[in-house]
C-alpha positions in Angstrom: -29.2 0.9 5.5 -25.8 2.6 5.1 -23.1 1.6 3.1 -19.2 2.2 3.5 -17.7 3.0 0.1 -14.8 0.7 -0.6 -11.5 1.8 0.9 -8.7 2.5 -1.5 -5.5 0.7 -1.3 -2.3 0.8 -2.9 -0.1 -2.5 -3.6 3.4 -3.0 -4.6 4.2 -6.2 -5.9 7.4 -8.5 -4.8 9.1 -10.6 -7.1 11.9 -13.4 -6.8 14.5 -13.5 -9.7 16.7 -16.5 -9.8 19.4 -17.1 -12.3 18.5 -20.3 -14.5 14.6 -20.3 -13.0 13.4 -17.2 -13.9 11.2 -15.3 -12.1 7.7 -15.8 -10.2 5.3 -13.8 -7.8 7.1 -13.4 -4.1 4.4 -11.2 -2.1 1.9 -8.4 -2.4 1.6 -5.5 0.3 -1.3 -3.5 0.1 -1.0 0.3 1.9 -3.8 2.0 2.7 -1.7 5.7 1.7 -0.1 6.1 -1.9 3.2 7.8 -0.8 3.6 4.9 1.9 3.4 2.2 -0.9 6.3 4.6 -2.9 7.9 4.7 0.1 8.1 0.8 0.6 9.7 -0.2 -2.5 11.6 2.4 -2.7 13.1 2.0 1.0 12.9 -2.2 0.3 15.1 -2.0 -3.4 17.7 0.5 -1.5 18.2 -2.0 0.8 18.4 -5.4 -0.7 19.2 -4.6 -4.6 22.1 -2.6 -3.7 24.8 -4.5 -5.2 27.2 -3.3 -8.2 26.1 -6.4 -10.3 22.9 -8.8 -10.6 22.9 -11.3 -8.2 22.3 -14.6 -9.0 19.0 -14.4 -6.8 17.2 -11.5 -5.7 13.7 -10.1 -5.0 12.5 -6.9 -6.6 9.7 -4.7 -5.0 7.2 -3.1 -8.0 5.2 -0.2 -6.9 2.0 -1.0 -9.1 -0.7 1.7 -8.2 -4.1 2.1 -6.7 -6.5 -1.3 -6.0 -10.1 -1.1 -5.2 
């Protein structure tokens, strides 16, 4: 019997910040291509954390390496 070897994936992490609550686990994305899973975060802080100060309630996107 054959057997696939696991695939490896690559997850970033979202996390919601709120002023006064703290912070707590918002979503996980896995990617199936390192520079993809960069990519993500990268593009998904650009666009939403893009203000000159902190907000008062934000989510934060954590490239966090390779899953298997």
């Amino acid at each position: 019997m054959q057997v696939k070897a696991p695939q490896v994936t690559y997850k970033v992490v979202l996390t919601e910040y709120e002023r006064g609550y703290g912070q707590k686990h918002w979503d996980t994305v896995y990617f199936d291509n390192e520079d993809e899973a960069r990519q993500y975060a990268l593009d998904y802080n650009t666009k939403h954390n893009n203000k000159p100060y902190v907000p008062d309630w934000y989510v934060r996107a954590e490239y966090q390496g390779r899953v298997q």
